[in-house]
Backbone as CSV, one residue per row, in Angstrom:
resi,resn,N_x,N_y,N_z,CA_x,CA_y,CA_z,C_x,C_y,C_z
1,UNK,18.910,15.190,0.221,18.584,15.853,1.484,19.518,17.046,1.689
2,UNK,19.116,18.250,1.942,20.056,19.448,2.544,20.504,19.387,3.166
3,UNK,22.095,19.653,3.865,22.785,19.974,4.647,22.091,20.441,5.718
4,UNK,20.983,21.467,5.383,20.580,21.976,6.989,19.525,21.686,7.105
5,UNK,18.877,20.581,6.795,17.624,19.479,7.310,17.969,18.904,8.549
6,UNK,16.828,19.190,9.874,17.080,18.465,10.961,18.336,17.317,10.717
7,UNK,18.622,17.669,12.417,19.814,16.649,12.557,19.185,14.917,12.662
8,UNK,18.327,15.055,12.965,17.459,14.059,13.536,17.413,13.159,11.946
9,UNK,17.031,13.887,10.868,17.021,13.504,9.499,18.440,12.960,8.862
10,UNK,19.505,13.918,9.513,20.592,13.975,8.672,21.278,12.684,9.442
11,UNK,20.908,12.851,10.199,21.272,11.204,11.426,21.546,10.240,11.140
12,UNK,20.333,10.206,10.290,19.374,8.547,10.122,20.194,8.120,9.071
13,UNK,20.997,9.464,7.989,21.185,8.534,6.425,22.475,9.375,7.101
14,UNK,23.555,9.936,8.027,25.079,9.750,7.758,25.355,7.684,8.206
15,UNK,24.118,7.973,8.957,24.625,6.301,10.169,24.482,5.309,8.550
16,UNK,23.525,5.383,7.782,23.299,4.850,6.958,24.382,5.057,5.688
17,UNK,24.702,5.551,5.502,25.755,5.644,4.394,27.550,5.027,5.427
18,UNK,27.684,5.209,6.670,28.806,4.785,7.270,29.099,3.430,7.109
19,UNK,27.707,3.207,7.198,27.936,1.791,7.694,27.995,0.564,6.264
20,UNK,27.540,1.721,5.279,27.857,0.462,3.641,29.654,0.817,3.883
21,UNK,30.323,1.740,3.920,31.119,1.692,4.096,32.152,0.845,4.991
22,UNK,31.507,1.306,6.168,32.242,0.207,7.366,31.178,-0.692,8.417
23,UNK,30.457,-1.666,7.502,29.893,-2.533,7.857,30.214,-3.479,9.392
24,UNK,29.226,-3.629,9.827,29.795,-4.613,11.138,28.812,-4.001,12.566
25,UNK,28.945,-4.497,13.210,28.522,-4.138,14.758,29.876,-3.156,15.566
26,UNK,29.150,-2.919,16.712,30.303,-2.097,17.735,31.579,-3.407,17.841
27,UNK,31.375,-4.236,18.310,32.136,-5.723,18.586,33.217,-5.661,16.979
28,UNK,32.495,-6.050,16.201,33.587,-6.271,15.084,34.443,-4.947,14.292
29,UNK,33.751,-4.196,14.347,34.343,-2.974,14.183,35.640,-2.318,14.786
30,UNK,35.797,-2.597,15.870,36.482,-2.497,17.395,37.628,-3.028,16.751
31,UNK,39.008,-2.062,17.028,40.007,-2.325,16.477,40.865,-2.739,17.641
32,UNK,40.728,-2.994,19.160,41.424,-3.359,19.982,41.081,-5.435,19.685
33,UNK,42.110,-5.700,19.976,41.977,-7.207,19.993,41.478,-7.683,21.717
34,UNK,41.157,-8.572,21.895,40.487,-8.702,22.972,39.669,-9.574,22.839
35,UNK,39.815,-10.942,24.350,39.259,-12.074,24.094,37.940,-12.286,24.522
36,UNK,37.457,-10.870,25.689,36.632,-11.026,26.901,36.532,-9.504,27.297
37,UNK,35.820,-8.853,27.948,35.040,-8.071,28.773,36.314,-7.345,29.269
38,UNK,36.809,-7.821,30.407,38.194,-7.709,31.005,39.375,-7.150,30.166
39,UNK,39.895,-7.985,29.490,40.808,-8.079,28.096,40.067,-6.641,27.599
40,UNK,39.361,-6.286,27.185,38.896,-4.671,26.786,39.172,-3.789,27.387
41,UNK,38.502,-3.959,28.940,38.609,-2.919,29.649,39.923,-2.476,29.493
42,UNK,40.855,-3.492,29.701,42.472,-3.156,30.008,43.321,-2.641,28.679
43,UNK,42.613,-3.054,27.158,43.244,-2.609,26.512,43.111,-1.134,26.057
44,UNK,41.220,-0.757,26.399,40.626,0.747,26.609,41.739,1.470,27.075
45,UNK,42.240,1.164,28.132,43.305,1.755,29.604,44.091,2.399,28.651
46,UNK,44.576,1.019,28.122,46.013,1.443,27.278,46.314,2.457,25.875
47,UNK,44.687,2.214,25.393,44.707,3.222,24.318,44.475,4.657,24.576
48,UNK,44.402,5.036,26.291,44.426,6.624,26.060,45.929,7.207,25.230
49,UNK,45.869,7.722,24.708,47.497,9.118,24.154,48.117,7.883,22.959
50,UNK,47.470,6.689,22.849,48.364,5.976,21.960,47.687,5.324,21.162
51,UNK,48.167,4.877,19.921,47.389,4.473,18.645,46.878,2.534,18.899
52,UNK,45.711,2.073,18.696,45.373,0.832,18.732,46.226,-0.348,18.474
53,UNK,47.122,0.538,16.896,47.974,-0.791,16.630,48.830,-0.784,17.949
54,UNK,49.618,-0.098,18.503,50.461,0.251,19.687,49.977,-0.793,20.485
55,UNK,48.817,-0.268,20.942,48.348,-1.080,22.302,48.069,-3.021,21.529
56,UNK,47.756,-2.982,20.558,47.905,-4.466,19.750,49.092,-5.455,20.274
57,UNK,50.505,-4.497,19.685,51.573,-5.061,19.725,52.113,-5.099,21.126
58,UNK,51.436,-4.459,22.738,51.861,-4.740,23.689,50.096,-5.915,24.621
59,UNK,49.608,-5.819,24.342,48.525,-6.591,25.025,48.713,-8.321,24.970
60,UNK,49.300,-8.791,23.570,49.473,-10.220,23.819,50.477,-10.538,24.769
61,UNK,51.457,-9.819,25.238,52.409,-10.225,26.554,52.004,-9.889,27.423
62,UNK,51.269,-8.744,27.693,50.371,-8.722,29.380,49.641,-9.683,29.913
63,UNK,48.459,-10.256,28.608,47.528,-11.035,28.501,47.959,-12.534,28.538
64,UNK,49.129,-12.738,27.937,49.701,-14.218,28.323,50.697,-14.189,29.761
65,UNK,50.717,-13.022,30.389,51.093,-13.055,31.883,49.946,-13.002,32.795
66,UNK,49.202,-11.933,32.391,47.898,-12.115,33.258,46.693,-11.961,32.986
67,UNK,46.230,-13.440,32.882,44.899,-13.501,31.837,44.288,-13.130,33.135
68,UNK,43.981,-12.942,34.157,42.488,-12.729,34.990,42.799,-11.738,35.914
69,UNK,42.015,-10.811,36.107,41.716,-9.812,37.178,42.561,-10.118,38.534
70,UNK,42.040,-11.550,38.854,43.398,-11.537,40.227,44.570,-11.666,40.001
71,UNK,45.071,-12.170,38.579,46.406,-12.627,38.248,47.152,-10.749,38.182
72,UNK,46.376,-9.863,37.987,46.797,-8.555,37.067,46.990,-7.840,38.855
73,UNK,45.585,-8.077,38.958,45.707,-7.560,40.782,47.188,-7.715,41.515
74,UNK,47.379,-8.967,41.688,48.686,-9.545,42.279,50.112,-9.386,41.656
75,UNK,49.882,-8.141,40.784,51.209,-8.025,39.844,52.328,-7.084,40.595
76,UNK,53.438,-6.970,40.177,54.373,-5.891,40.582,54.139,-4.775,39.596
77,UNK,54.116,-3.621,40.203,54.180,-2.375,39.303,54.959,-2.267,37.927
78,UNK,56.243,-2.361,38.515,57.118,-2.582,37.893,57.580,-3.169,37.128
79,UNK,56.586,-4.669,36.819,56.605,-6.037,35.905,55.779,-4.902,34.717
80,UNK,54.736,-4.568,35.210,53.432,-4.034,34.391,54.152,-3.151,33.315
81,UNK,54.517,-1.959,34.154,55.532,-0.930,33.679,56.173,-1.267,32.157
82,UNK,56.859,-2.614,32.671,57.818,-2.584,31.599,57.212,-3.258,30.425
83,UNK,56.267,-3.930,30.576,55.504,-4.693,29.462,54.695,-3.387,28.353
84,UNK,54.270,-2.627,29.564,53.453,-1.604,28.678,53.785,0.118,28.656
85,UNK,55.106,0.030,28.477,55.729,1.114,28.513,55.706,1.767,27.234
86,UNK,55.592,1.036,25.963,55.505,1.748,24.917,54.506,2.371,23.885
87,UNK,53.294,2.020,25.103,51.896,2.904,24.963,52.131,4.551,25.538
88,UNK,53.072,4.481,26.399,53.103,5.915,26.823,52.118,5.938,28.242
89,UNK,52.596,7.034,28.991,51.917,7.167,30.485,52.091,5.876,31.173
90,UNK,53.370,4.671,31.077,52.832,3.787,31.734,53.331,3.444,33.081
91,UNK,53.559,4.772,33.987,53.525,4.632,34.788,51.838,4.605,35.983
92,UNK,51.310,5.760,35.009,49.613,6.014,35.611,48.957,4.728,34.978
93,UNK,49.401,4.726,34.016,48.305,3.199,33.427,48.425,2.224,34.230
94,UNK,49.714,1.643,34.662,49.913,0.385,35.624,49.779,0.808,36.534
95,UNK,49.406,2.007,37.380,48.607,2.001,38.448,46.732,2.188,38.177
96,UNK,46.258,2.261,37.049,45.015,2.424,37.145,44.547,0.598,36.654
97,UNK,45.511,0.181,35.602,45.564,-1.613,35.189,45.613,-2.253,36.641
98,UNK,46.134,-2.217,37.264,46.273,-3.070,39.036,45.083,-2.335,39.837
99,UNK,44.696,-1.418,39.986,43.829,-0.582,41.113,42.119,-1.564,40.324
100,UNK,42.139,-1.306,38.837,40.803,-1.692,38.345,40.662,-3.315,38.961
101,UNK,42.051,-3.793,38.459,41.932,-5.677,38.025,41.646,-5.810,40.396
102,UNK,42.154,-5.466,41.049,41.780,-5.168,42.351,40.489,-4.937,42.735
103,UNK,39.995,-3.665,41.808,38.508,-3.324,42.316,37.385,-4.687,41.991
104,UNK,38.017,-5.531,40.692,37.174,-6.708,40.188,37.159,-7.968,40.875
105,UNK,38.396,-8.015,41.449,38.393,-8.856,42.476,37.242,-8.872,43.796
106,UNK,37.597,-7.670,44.098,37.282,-7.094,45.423,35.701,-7.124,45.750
107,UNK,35.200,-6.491,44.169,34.069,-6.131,44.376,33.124,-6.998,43.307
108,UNK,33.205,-7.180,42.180,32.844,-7.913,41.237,33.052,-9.297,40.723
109,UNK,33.690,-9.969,42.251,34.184,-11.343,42.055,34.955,-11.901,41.081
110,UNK,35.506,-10.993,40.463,36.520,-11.076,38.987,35.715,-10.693,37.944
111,UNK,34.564,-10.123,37.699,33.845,-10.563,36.396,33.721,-9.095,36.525
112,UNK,33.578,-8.107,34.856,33.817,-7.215,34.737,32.064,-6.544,34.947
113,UNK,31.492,-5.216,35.653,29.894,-5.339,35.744,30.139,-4.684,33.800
114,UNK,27.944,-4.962,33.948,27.933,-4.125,32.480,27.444,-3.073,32.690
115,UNK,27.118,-2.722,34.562,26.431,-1.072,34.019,27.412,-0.393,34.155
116,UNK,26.984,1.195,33.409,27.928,1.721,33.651,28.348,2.636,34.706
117,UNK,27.322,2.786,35.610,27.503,3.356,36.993,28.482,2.093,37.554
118,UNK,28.639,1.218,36.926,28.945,-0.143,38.123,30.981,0.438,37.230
119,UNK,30.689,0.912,36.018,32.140,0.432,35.390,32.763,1.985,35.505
120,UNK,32.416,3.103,35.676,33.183,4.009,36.232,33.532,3.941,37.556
121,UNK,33.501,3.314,38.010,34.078,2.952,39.994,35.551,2.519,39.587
122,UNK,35.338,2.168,38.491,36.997,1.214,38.348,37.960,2.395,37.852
123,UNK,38.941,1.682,38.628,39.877,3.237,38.383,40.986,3.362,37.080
124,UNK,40.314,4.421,36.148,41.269,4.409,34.767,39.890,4.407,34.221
125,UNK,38.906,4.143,34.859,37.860,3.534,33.951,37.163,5.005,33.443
126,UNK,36.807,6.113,32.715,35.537,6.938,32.448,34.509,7.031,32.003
127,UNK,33.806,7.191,32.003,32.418,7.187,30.707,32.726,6.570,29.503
128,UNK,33.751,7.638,28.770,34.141,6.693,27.254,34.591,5.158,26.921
129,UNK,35.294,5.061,28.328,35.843,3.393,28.278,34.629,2.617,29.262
130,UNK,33.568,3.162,29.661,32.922,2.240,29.956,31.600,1.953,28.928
131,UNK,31.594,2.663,27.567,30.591,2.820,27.179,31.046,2.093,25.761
132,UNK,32.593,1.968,25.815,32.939,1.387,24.793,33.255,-0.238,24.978
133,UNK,33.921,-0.600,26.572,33.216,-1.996,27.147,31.633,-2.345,26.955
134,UNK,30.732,-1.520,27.264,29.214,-2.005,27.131,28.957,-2.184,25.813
135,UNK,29.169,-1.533,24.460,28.485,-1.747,23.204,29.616,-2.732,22.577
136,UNK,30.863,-2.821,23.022,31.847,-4.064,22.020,31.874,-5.259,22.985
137,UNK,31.607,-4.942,24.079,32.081,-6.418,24.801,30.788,-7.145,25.133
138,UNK,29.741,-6.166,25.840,28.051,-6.868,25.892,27.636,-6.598,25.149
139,UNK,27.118,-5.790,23.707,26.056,-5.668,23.016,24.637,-4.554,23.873
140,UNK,25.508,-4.080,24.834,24.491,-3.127,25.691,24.494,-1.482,24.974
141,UNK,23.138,-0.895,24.764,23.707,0.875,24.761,24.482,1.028,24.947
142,UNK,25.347,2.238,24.446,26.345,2.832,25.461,27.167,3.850,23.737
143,UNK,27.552,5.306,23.734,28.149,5.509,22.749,28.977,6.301,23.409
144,UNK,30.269,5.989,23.283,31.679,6.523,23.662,32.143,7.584,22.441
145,UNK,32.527,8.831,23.375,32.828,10.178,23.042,33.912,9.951,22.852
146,UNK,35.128,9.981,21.507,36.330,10.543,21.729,36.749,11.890,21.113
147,UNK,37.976,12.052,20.600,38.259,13.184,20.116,37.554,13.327,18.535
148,UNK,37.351,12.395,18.132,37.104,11.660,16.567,35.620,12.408,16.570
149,UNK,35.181,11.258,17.762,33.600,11.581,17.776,33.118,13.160,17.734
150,UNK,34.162,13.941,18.964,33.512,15.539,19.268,33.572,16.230,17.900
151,UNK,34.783,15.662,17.280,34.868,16.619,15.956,34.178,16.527,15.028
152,UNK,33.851,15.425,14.833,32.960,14.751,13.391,31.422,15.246,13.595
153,UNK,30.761,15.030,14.990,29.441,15.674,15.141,29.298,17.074,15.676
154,UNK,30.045,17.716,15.722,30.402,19.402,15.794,30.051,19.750,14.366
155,UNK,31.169,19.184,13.389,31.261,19.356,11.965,30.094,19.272,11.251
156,UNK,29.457,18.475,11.480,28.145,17.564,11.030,26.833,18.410,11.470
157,UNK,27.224,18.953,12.669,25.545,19.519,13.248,24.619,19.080,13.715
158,UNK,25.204,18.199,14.520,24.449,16.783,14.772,24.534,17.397,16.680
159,UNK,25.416,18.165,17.204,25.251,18.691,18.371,25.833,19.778,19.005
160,UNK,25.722,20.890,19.510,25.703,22.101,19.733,26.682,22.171,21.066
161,UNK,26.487,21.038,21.647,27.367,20.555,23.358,29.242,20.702,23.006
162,UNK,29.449,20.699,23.803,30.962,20.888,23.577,31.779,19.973,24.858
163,UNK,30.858,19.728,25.559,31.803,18.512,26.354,31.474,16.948,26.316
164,UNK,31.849,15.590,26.691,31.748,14.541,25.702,30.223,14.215,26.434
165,UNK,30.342,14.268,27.571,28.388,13.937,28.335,27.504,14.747,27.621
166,UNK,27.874,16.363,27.219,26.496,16.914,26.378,26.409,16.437,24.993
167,UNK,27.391,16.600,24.525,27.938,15.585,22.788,26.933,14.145,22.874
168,UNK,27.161,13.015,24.352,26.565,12.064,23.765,25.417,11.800,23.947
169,UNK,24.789,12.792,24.631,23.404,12.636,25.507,22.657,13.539,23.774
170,UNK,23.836,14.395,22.963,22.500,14.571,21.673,22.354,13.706,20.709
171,UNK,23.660,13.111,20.442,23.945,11.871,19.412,22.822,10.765,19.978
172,UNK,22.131,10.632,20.964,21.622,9.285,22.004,19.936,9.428,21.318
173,UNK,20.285,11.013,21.460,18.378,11.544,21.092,18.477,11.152,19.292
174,UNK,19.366,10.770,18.671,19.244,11.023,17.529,19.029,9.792,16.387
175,UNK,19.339,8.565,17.452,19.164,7.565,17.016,18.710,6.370,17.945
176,UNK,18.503,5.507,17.216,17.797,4.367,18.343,19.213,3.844,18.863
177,UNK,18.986,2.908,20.880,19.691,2.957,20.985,20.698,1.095,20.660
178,UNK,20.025,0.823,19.497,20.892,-0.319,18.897,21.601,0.261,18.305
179,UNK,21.949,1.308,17.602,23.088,1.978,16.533,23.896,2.619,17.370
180,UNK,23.846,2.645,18.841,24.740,4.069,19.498,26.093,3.706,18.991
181,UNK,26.493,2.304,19.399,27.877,1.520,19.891,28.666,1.584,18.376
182,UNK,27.983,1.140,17.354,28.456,1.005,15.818,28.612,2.697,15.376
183,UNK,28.121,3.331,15.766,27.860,4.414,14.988,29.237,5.257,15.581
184,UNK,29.157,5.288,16.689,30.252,6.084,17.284,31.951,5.215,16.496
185,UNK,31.767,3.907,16.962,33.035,3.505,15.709,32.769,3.669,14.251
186,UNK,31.869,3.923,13.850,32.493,4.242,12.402,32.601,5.915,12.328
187,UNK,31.973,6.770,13.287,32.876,7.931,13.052,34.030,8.172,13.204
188,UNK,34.194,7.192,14.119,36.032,7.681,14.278,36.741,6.651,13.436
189,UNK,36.370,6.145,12.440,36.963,5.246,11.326,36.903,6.486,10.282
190,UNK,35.619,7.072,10.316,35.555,8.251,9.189,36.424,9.523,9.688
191,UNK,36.713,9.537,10.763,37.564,10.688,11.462,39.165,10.521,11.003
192,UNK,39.611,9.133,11.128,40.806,9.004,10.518,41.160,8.858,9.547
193,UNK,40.190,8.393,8.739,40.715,7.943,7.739,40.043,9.235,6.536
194,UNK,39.055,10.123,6.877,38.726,11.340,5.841,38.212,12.537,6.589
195,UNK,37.699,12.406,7.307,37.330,13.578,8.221,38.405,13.745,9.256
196,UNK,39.950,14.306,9.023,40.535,14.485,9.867,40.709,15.973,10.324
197,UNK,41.723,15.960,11.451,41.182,17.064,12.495,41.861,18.399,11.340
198,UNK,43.094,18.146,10.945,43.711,19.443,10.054,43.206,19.664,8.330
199,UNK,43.333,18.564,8.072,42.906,18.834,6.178,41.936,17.792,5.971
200,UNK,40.454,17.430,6.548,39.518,17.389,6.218,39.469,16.714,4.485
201,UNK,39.379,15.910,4.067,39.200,15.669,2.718,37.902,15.608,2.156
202,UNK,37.245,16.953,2.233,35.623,17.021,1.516,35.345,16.278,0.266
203,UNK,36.601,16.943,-0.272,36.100,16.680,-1.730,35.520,14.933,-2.062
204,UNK,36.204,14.289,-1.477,36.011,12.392,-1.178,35.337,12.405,0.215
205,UNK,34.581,13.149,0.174,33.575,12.726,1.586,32.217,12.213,1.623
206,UNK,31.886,10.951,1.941,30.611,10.532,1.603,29.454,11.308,2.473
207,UNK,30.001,12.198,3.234,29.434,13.108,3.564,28.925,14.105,3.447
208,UNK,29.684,14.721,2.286,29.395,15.994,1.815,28.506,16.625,1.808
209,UNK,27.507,16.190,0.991,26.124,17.037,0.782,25.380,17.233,2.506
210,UNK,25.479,16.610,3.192,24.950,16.730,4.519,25.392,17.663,5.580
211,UNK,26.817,18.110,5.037,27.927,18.220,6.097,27.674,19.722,6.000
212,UNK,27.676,20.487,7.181,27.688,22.089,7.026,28.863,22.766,7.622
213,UNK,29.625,21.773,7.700,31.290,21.427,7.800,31.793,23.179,8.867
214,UNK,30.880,22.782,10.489,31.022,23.814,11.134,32.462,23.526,11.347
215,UNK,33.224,25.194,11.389,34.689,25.336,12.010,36.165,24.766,11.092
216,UNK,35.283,23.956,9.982,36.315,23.787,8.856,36.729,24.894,8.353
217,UNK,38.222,25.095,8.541,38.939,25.860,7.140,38.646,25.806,5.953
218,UNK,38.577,27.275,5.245,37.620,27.308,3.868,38.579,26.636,2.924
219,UNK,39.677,26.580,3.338,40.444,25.968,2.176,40.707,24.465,1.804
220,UNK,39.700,23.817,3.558,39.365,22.274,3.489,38.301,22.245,2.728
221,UNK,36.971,22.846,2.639,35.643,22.709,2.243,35.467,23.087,0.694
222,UNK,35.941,22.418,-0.280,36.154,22.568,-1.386,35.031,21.661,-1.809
223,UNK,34.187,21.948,-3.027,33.023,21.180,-3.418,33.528,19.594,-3.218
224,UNK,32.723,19.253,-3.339,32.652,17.336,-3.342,31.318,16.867,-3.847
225,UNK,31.598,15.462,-4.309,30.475,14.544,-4.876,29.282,14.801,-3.776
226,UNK,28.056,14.965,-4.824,26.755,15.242,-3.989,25.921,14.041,-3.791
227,UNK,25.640,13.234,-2.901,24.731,11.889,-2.959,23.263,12.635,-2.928
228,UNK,22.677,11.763,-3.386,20.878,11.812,-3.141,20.903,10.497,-1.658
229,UNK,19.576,11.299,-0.860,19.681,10.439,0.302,20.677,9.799,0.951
Protein backbone atom coordinates (compact mmCIF):
# COMPACT_ATOMS: atom_id res chain seq x y z
CA UNK A 1 0.00 0.00 0.00
CA UNK A 2 1.41 3.71 -0.66
CA UNK A 3 2.21 6.04 1.81
CA UNK A 4 -0.30 8.46 0.31
CA UNK A 5 -3.34 6.07 0.02
CA UNK A 6 -6.33 7.40 2.01
CA UNK A 7 -5.87 7.66 5.62
CA UNK A 8 -8.93 5.74 6.09
CA UNK A 9 -6.85 2.75 4.20
CA UNK A 10 -3.62 3.45 5.85
CA UNK A 11 -5.65 3.20 9.25
CA UNK A 12 -6.95 -0.05 8.96
CA UNK A 13 -3.31 -1.89 8.38
CA UNK A 14 -1.00 0.77 10.83
CA UNK A 15 -3.83 -0.47 13.72
CA UNK A 16 -3.17 -3.84 12.18
CA UNK A 17 0.45 -4.23 12.08
CA UNK A 18 0.59 -2.39 15.95
CA UNK A 19 -1.15 -4.60 17.36
CA UNK A 20 0.97 -8.10 16.15
CA UNK A 21 3.39 -6.12 17.76
CA UNK A 22 1.72 -4.98 20.93
CA UNK A 23 -1.07 -7.30 21.26
CA UNK A 24 -3.80 -6.89 24.00
CA UNK A 25 -6.87 -4.63 24.62
CA UNK A 26 -6.88 -0.84 25.99
CA UNK A 27 -7.12 -2.63 29.73
CA UNK A 28 -4.02 -4.83 29.33
CA UNK A 29 -1.97 -2.72 27.44
CA UNK A 30 -2.32 0.12 30.08
CA UNK A 31 0.85 0.52 31.83
CA UNK A 32 -0.63 2.22 35.04
CA UNK A 33 -1.32 -0.55 37.68
CA UNK A 34 -4.70 -0.21 39.02
CA UNK A 35 -7.25 -2.36 40.75
CA UNK A 36 -10.63 -0.48 39.76
CA UNK A 37 -12.12 2.51 37.88
CA UNK A 38 -11.15 4.90 40.78
CA UNK A 39 -7.53 3.47 41.31
CA UNK A 40 -7.12 4.78 37.42
CA UNK A 41 -8.64 7.79 37.57
CA UNK A 42 -6.14 8.75 40.39
CA UNK A 43 -3.22 7.21 38.90
CA UNK A 44 -4.22 9.18 35.26
CA UNK A 45 -3.89 12.41 37.84
CA UNK A 46 -0.56 11.39 38.67
CA UNK A 47 0.87 10.62 35.35
CA UNK A 48 0.53 14.18 33.99
CA UNK A 49 4.66 15.63 33.60
CA UNK A 50 5.78 12.13 34.98
CA UNK A 51 6.74 8.73 33.65
CA UNK A 52 4.20 5.56 34.53
CA UNK A 53 6.95 3.67 36.17
CA UNK A 54 7.11 6.91 38.63
CA UNK A 55 3.55 7.00 39.30
CA UNK A 56 3.89 2.78 39.79
CA UNK A 57 6.38 3.19 42.51
CA UNK A 58 4.18 5.92 44.41
CA UNK A 59 0.40 4.55 43.97
CA UNK A 60 0.82 1.29 46.16
CA UNK A 61 1.21 3.66 49.37
CA UNK A 62 -1.62 6.04 48.51
CA UNK A 63 -3.77 3.08 47.61
CA UNK A 64 -2.99 1.08 50.82
CA UNK A 65 -3.90 4.47 52.74
CA UNK A 66 -6.81 5.26 50.76
CA UNK A 67 -8.47 2.63 48.96
CA UNK A 68 -11.99 4.56 48.44
CA UNK A 69 -13.10 7.92 47.26
CA UNK A 70 -14.30 8.88 50.83
CA UNK A 71 -11.18 7.56 52.48
CA UNK A 72 -9.00 10.01 49.77
CA UNK A 73 -11.85 12.77 50.24
CA UNK A 74 -11.21 12.90 54.07
CA UNK A 75 -7.42 13.15 53.65
CA UNK A 76 -5.00 15.97 54.79
CA UNK A 77 -3.33 17.80 51.98
CA UNK A 78 -0.38 17.48 53.34
CA UNK A 79 -0.47 13.53 54.09
CA UNK A 80 -1.24 13.37 50.13
CA UNK A 81 1.60 15.77 49.32
CA UNK A 82 4.10 13.80 50.78
CA UNK A 83 3.18 10.35 49.51
CA UNK A 84 3.07 11.72 45.97
CA UNK A 85 5.59 14.21 45.77
CA UNK A 86 7.87 12.44 43.53
CA UNK A 87 5.57 12.48 40.52
CA UNK A 88 6.12 16.18 40.41
CA UNK A 89 3.30 19.08 40.65
CA UNK A 90 2.22 17.51 43.84
CA UNK A 91 1.03 20.17 45.25
CA UNK A 92 -1.92 20.79 42.29
CA UNK A 93 -2.29 17.02 42.06
CA UNK A 94 -3.31 16.62 45.82
CA UNK A 95 -5.58 19.26 45.36
CA UNK A 96 -7.23 17.93 42.16
CA UNK A 97 -6.74 13.81 43.96
CA UNK A 98 -9.07 15.23 47.12
CA UNK A 99 -11.44 17.80 45.06
CA UNK A 100 -12.19 14.55 42.43
CA UNK A 101 -12.30 11.61 45.36
CA UNK A 102 -15.00 14.60 47.03
CA UNK A 103 -16.82 15.20 43.80
CA UNK A 104 -17.40 11.02 43.91
CA UNK A 105 -18.57 11.09 47.07
CA UNK A 106 -20.73 13.96 46.71
CA UNK A 107 -22.12 13.28 43.56
CA UNK A 108 -21.53 9.73 42.31
CA UNK A 109 -22.05 7.95 45.60
CA UNK A 110 -18.35 6.84 45.50
CA UNK A 111 -18.50 5.01 42.22
CA UNK A 112 -16.52 6.51 39.43
CA UNK A 113 -19.46 7.61 36.25
CA UNK A 114 -18.47 6.07 32.70
CA UNK A 115 -19.66 8.96 30.65
CA UNK A 116 -17.56 11.20 29.80
CA UNK A 117 -19.51 14.38 30.15
CA UNK A 118 -20.18 12.77 33.70
CA UNK A 119 -15.98 12.29 34.13
CA UNK A 120 -14.75 15.75 33.09
CA UNK A 121 -16.77 17.47 36.10
CA UNK A 122 -14.12 15.84 38.24
CA UNK A 123 -11.49 18.08 38.93
CA UNK A 124 -7.87 17.08 37.41
CA UNK A 125 -10.06 15.11 35.32
CA UNK A 126 -9.83 16.21 31.08
CA UNK A 127 -10.91 14.60 28.08
CA UNK A 128 -7.63 12.52 27.84
CA UNK A 129 -7.98 11.06 31.39
CA UNK A 130 -11.47 10.52 30.97
CA UNK A 131 -11.24 8.71 27.79
CA UNK A 132 -8.44 6.73 29.02
CA UNK A 133 -10.69 5.68 32.32
CA UNK A 134 -13.57 4.71 29.72
CA UNK A 135 -11.55 2.33 27.22
CA UNK A 136 -9.03 0.66 30.21
CA UNK A 137 -11.28 0.63 33.08
CA UNK A 138 -15.01 0.00 31.25
CA UNK A 139 -14.29 -1.32 27.87
CA UNK A 140 -16.39 1.86 26.63
CA UNK A 141 -15.24 4.13 23.31
CA UNK A 142 -13.22 6.66 24.20
CA UNK A 143 -9.45 7.45 22.49
CA UNK A 144 -7.18 9.62 24.62
CA UNK A 145 -4.93 12.27 22.91
CA UNK A 146 -1.47 12.58 24.35
CA UNK A 147 1.69 14.04 23.27
CA UNK A 148 2.67 10.45 21.72
CA UNK A 149 -0.65 10.30 20.07
CA UNK A 150 -0.53 14.17 18.39
CA UNK A 151 2.84 13.29 17.05
CA UNK A 152 2.55 9.86 15.68
CA UNK A 153 -0.83 10.79 13.69
CA UNK A 154 0.51 14.23 12.42
CA UNK A 155 3.53 12.06 11.18
CA UNK A 156 1.36 9.40 9.76
CA UNK A 157 -1.36 11.61 7.98
CA UNK A 158 -3.89 10.21 9.61
CA UNK A 159 -5.04 14.04 10.73
CA UNK A 160 -4.61 17.56 9.65
CA UNK A 161 -6.13 19.00 13.38
CA UNK A 162 -3.58 20.24 15.63
CA UNK A 163 -5.40 20.34 18.90
CA UNK A 164 -6.15 16.93 20.90
CA UNK A 165 -10.41 17.29 20.34
CA UNK A 166 -9.70 17.89 16.41
CA UNK A 167 -6.77 15.04 16.42
CA UNK A 168 -9.37 12.65 18.08
CA UNK A 169 -12.59 13.39 16.52
CA UNK A 170 -10.28 12.30 12.95
CA UNK A 171 -8.57 9.22 14.41
CA UNK A 172 -12.62 8.30 15.66
CA UNK A 173 -13.74 8.68 11.79
CA UNK A 174 -11.02 6.31 10.95
CA UNK A 175 -11.73 3.37 12.70
CA UNK A 176 -14.46 1.44 14.34
CA UNK A 177 -15.16 2.44 17.66
CA UNK A 178 -13.91 -1.03 19.38
CA UNK A 179 -10.18 -0.21 18.32
CA UNK A 180 -10.26 3.57 19.58
CA UNK A 181 -8.97 2.63 23.31
CA UNK A 182 -6.13 -0.11 22.04
CA UNK A 183 -5.07 1.82 19.24
CA UNK A 184 -4.32 5.05 20.91
CA UNK A 185 -2.04 2.80 23.49
CA UNK A 186 -0.14 1.21 21.12
CA UNK A 187 0.77 4.48 19.50
CA UNK A 188 2.21 5.79 22.28
CA UNK A 189 4.05 2.37 22.92
CA UNK A 190 5.24 3.00 19.20
CA UNK A 191 5.94 6.71 20.15
CA UNK A 192 8.40 5.63 22.81
CA UNK A 193 9.79 3.11 22.05
CA UNK A 194 10.52 4.04 17.84
CA UNK A 195 8.64 6.85 16.75
CA UNK A 196 10.17 9.30 19.08
CA UNK A 197 9.71 13.01 19.23
CA UNK A 198 13.75 13.92 18.30
CA UNK A 199 15.44 10.90 16.28
CA UNK A 200 12.56 9.03 14.96
CA UNK A 201 14.06 5.51 14.09
CA UNK A 202 12.61 4.95 10.40
CA UNK A 203 14.91 2.82 9.36
CA UNK A 204 13.28 -0.10 12.10
CA UNK A 205 9.87 1.26 11.64
CA UNK A 206 7.10 -1.09 11.02
CA UNK A 207 5.74 1.78 9.67
CA UNK A 208 7.64 2.88 7.10
CA UNK A 209 6.22 2.26 3.86
CA UNK A 210 2.93 4.03 5.07
CA UNK A 211 4.51 6.83 6.88
CA UNK A 212 4.84 10.26 4.88
CA UNK A 213 6.77 11.09 7.98
CA UNK A 214 5.15 14.86 7.99
CA UNK A 215 7.67 17.42 9.89
CA UNK A 216 10.40 14.71 10.35
CA UNK A 217 13.96 15.85 10.01
CA UNK A 218 15.49 14.63 6.74
CA UNK A 219 18.21 13.26 8.56
CA UNK A 220 15.56 11.01 10.67
CA UNK A 221 13.78 9.69 7.39
CA UNK A 222 16.40 7.49 6.08
CA UNK A 223 15.03 4.46 3.89
CA UNK A 224 13.62 1.51 5.96
CA UNK A 225 12.23 -2.05 5.46
CA UNK A 226 9.18 -1.86 3.05
CA UNK A 227 6.12 -4.25 4.21
CA UNK A 228 3.43 -5.33 1.67
CA UNK A 229 0.00 -4.55 3.35
Amino acid sequence: MPRLAPASQRATVIDARLERRFPGDASTLCALRHRDAFELVVATVLSAQCTDERVNEVTPALFARYRTPAALAGARQGDVEAIIKPTGFFHSKATHLLGLSARLVERYDGEVPTALDDLVTLPGVGRKTANVVRSVAFGEPGLPVDTHVTRLSRRLGLTRGKDPVAIERSLCRLLPSSRWGAFSVRLILHGRSTCTARKPACDRCELEDLCPRIGVAATAASPGRRRAG
